[in-house]
SEDOKOL-830812 format. One line per 10 residues: number of its first residue (from 1); their letters; for each residue x, y, z of C-alpha. Coordinates in steps of 0.05 Angstrom, whole numbers, padded with zeros to 5 digits, m for minus. Example, Ala and Ser with C-alpha at 12.3 -4.5 7.8 and 13.67 -1.06 7.14 Angstrom:
// SEDOKOL-830812
1 = AS = 00246:m00090:00156  00273:m00021:00143
END
This chain:
// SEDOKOL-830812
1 = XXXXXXXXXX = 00000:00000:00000  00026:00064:m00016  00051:00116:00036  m00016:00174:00051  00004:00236:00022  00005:00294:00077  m00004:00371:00053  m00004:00445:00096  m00066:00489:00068  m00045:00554:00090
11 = XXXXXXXXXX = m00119:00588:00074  m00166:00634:00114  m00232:00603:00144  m00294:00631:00134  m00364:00600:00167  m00418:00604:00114  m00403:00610:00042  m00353:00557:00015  m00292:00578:00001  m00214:00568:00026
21 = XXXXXXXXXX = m00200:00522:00075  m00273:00493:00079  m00267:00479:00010  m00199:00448:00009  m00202:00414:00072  m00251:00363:00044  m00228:00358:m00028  m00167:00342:m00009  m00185:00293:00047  m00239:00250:00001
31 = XXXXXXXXXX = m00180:00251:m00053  m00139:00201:00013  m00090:00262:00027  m00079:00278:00106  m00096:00352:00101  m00063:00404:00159  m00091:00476:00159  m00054:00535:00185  m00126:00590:00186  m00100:00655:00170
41 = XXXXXXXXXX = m00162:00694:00198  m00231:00676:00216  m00286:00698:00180  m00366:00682:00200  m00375:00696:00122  m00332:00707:00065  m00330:00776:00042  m00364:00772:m00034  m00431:00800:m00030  m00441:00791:00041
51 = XXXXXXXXXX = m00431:00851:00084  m00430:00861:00165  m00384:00800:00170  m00338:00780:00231  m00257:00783:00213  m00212:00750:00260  m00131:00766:00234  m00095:00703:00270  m00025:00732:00243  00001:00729:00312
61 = XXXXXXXXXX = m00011:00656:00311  00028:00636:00256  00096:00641:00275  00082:00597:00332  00044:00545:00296  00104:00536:00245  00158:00534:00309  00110:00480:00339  00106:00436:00274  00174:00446:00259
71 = XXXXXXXXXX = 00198:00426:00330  00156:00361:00314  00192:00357:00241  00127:00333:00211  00148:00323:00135  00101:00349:00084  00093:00327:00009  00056:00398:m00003  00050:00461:00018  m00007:00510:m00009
81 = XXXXXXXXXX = m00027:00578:00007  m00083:00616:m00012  m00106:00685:00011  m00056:00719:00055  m00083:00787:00083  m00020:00829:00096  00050:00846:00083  00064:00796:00139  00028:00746:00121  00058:00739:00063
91 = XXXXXXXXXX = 00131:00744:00097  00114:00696:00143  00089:00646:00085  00153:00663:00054  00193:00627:00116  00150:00577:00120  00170:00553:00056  00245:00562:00073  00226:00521:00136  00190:00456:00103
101 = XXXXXXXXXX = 00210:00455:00028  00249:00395:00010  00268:00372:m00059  00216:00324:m00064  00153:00362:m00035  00102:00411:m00081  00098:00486:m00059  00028:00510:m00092  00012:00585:m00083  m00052:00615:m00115
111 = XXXXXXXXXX = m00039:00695:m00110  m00109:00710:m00087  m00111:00787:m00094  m00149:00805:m00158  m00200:00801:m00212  m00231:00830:m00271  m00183:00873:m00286  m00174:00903:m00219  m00137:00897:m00140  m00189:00864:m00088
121 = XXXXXXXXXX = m00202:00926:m00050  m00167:00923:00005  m00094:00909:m00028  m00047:00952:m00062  00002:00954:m00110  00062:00943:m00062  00019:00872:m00039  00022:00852:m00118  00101:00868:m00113  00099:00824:m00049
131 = XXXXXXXXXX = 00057:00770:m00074  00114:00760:m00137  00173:00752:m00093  00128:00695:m00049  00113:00663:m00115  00186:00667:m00129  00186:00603:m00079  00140:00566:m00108  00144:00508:m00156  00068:00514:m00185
141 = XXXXXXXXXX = 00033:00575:m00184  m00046:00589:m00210  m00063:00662:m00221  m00113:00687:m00261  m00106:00729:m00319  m00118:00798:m00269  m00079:00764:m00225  m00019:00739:m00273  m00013:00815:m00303  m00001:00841:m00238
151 = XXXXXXXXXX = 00058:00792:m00228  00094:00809:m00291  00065:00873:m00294  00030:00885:m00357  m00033:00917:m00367  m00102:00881:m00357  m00132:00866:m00429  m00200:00838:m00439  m00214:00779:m00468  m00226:00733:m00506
161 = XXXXXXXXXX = m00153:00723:m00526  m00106:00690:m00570  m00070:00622:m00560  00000:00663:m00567  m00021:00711:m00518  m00035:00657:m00469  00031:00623:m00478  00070:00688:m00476  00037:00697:m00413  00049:00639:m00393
171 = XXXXXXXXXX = 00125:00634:m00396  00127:00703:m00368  00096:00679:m00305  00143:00620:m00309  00207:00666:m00308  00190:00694:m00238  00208:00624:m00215  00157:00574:m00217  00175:00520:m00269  00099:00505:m00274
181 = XXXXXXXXXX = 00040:00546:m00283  m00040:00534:m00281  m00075:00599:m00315  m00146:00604:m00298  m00210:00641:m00333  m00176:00629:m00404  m00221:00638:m00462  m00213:00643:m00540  m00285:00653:m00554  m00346:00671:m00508
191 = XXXXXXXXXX = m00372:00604:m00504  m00314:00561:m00473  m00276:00579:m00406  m00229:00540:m00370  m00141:00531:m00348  m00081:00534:m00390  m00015:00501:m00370  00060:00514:m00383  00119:00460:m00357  00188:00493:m00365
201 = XXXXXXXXXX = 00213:00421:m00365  00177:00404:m00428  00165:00467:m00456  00089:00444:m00458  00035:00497:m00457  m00036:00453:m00453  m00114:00494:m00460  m00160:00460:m00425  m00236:00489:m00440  m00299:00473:m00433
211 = XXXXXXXXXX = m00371:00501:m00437  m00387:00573:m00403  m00431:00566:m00352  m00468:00631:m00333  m00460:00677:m00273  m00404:00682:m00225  m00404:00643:m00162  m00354:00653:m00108  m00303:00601:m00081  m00288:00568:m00143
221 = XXXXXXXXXX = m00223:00592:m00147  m00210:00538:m00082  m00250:00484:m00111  m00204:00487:m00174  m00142:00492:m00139  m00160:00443:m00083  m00175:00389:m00137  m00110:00409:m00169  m00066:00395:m00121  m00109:00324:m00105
231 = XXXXXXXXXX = m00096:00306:m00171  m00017:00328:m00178  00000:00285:m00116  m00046:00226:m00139  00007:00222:m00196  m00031:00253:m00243  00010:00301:m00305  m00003:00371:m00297  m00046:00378:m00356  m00087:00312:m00334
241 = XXXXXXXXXX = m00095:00345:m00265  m00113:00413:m00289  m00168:00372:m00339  m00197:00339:m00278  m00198:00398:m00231  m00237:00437:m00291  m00290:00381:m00299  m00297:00376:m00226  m00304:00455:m00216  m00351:00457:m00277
251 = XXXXXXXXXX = m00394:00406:m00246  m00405:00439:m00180  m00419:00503:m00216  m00464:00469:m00259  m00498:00430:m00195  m00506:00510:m00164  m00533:00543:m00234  m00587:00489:m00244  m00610:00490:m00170  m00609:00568:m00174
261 = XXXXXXXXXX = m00570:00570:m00119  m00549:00644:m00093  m00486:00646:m00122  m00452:00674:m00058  m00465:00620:m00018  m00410:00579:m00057  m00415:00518:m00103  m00448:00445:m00100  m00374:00409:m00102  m00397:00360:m00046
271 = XXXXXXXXXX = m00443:00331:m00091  m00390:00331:m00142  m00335:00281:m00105  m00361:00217:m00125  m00345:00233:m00200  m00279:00273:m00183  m00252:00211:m00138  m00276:00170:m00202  m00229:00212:m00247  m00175:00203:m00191
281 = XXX = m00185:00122:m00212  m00200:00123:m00135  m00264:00098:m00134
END
């Protein structure tokens, strides 16, 4: 029997409204990986289209969680962090990785700080800075397209766009220091959406699409990357993993459009696993 797989998900937590680490706390469990969470704040809600919420900032806490787990030297195949809220956080994150990467194990980061063409509110310009030297660390990044022109900076252009322009983009991300990349909300027309994928390595840049499915619905972002990372370290190749984790997101946005679900309250992924685990020739 092969050895579990054991990952750090270095996420937020919010109480209603799936997203972050009560997304990719089960994904990643059903998938058979031992999943450890380090919360970065506690939320009762997330924070798209819900106002009055509760914010907890547990930055304090994180230096002494990674002492503790390092004084335990508890090995981890993967490490992957999601939204950081501060210049700290993201320094902190940044010694984590010094503190646990080895030359076998996976750091993931997905630079959560934009869409649309524009910052999340509540960041600046100098975060964006920040966020590229993090992502400097990692070995697999997945931006999306706002998020990717902010790391190399280049202007925001709307789509849809061209297969060169992808791959240029692509490769530019891949220079920062990441010798794999996962770009998300790539389109070439208006009615398919879905990941492209560059391997330094190979040289291979991989468009995975599929059909648009209307509306925008929050927390997808984690469901993608969650199912991702399951995939990666169930030996799947990065386009193969970045295929499954775009069927499974599309299915749990599907599951949410056809119920007319209120799109803030997050997507139906739970109903979703059995055919993900399926993919993952788990089940």
């Amino acid at each position: 029997m092969n050895k579990q797989k054991r990952i750090a998900a270095i996420h937020d937590i919010s109480g209603f409204g799936k997203c972050s680490l009560t997304v990719a706390l089960p994904i990643l469990s059903a998938a058979g990986i031992e999943t450890s969470v380090i919360p970065t704040a506690v939320l009762s809600t997330h924070t798209g289209g819900f106002t009055g919420f509760t914010y907890r900032d547990l930055t304090e806490d994180l230096r002494p969680f990674i002492k503790h787990w390092k004084s335990l030297n508890i090995p981890f195949d993967a490490l992957y962090s999601g939204f950081l809220g501060s210049f700290e956080q993201i320094e902190i994150l940044g010694t984590l990785f010094d503190e646990f990467k080895t030359p076998e194990n996976l750091i993931l980061i997905d630079p959560v700080m934009a869409d649309n063409g524009e910052l999340y509110k509540i960041f600046t310009p100098d975060f964006a800075r920040a966020m590229k030297e993090l992502c400097r660390k990692a070995d697999l990044i997945i931006p999306n397209i706002t998020e990717a022109c902010l790391l190399v900076d280049e202007p925001y252009v709307n789509g849809p766009y061209t297969e060169d322009y992808i791959r240029n983009l692509l490769k530019k991300l891949s220079d920062i220091g990441p010798g794999k990349i996962v770009l998300t909300g790539v389109f070439t027309d208006d009615s398919r959406l879905g990941a492209a994928t560059y391997d330094r390595t190979t040289d291979e840049v991989a468009f995975l699409l599929t059909d648009r499915i209307p509306g925008y619905y929050h927390g997808t972002g984690d469901v993608f990357g969650s199912a991702l990372l399951a995939a990666l370290l169930n030996g799947f190749t990065l386009p193969d993993a970045t295929r499954i984790a775009v069927n499974f997101t599309v299915a749990s946005i599907r599951r949410s459009f056809e119920a007319r679900t209120d799109v803030r309250f997050g997507v139906n992924f739970e109903q979703s696993i059995p055919g993900f685990l399926k993919e993952l020739n788990l089940i």
